[in-house]
N, C-alpha and C positions, 0 to 999 in steps of 0.2 A: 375499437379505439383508434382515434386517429393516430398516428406516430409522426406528427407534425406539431402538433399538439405537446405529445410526449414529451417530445427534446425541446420545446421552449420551455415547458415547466420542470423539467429536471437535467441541463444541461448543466447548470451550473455546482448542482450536489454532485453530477458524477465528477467533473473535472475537479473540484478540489478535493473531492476524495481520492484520486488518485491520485494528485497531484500531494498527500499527506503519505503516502507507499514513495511513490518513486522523487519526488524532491526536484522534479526538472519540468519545467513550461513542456515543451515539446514531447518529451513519453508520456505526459499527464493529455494531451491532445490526440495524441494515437491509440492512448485507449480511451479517450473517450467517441473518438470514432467508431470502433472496434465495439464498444457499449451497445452503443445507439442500432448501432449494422444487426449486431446479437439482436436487440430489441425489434428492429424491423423484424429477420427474420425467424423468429420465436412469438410473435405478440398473440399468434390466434393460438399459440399453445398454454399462455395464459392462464391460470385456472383461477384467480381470483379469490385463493384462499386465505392469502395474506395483501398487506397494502402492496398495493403497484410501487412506491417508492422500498418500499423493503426488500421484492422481487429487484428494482434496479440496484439497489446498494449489492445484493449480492454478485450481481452479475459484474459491477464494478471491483469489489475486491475481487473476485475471479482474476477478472483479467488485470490486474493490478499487479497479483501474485503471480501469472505466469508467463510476465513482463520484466518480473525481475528474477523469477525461475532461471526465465531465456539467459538471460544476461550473463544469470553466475554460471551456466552452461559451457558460453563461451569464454567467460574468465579461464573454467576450468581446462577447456579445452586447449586454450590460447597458452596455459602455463605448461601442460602434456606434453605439448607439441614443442614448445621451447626443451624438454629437458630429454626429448630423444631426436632434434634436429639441431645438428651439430652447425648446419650452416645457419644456424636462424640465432646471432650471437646476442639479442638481448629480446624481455620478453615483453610485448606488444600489450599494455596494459591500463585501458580508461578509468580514470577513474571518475564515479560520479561527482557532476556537476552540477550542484546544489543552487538552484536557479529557482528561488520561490519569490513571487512578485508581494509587496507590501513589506517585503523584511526592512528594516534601516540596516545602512551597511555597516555598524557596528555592533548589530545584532547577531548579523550574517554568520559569524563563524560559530558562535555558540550554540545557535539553533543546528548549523551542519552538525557540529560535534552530537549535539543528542540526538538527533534524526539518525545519525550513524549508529551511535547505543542502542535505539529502539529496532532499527535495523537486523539488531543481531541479533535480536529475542525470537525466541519460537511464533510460529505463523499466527499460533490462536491470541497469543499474547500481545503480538503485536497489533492484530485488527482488532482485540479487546479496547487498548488502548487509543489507538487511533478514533475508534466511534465513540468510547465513551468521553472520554480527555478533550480530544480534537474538533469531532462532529457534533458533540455535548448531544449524546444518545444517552435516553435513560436504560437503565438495567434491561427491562421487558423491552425494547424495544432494538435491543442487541442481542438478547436473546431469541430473538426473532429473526433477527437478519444472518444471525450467526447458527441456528438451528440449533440452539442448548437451551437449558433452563439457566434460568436467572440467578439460578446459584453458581453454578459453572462456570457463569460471566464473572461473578464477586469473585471467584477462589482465581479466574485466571486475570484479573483487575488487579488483585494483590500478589500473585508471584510476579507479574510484569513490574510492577513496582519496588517488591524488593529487589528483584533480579537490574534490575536498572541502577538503583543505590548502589549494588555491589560493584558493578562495572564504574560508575561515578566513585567508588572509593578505591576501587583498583589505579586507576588513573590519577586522581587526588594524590593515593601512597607514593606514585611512582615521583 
């Protein structure tokens, strides 16, 4: 397969798939580099038993997920570090910046707020949503990219979904 080829026809699924994980232009660019790189050097390993595009979706949320692994790493690290270094008197702390291209800017902060909710749901639940919601993936074909049965996508569709109310009514109460 060429891989010239590859990244014209699917450069643009992977970057807004990641660009639906991480919420910023630029991380959403470095893994789609990072995709592609993987894709070069993986492609005669290849086996062809699923779509070529399903193989990239995985490899996309892969590195999607351990791009924001990295990150809360260094959160964690960055705050460690503040509460046993007495010289380091406050703590060094990014937060992300929700830089999604087509928002209107009055939309802007509502979509940060639920991107942050979805955020904080468990991994499967999270990339449940994102493909099926986002990517408008049918069942089978997240079930495929996700390596469960199509039941497991339904049961983890709907805890993400209540689990999201309850945080939109946590905040609602407050």
């Amino acid at each position: 397969m060429e891989t010239e080829k590859i990244y014209n026809e699917h450069k643009n699924l992977v970057y807004n798939l990641a660009l639906q994980y991480v919420q910023n232009m630029e991380d959403a660019e470095e893994i789609t580099q990072d995709v592609f790189l993987s894709i070069y050097q993986s492609i005669d390993s290849f086996r062809e038993e699923s779509k070529l595009s399903t193989w990239i979706y995985k490899i996309t949320i892969n590195k999607s997920i351990d791009l924001i692994n990295k990150r809360n790493r260094k959160k964690r690290f960055a705050f460690l570090t503040s509460l046993f270094n007495s010289e380091n008197d406050k703590l060094i702390h990014e937060p992300i910046h929700f830089n999604h291209p087509g928002v209107q800017l009055e939309q802007k902060e509502a979509l940060k707020n639920l991107f942050e909710l979805i955020n904080q749901l468990p991994e499967k639940q999270q990339t449940t949503l994102i493909l099926i919601k986002i990517e408008q993936k049918s069942l089978v074909e997240t079930a495929n990219i996700m390596e469960i049965s199509p039941k497991a996508v339904e049961s983890l569709l709907h805890r993400a979904k209540v689990n999201l109310q309850k945080k939109l009514q946590n905040i609602e109460g407050k």
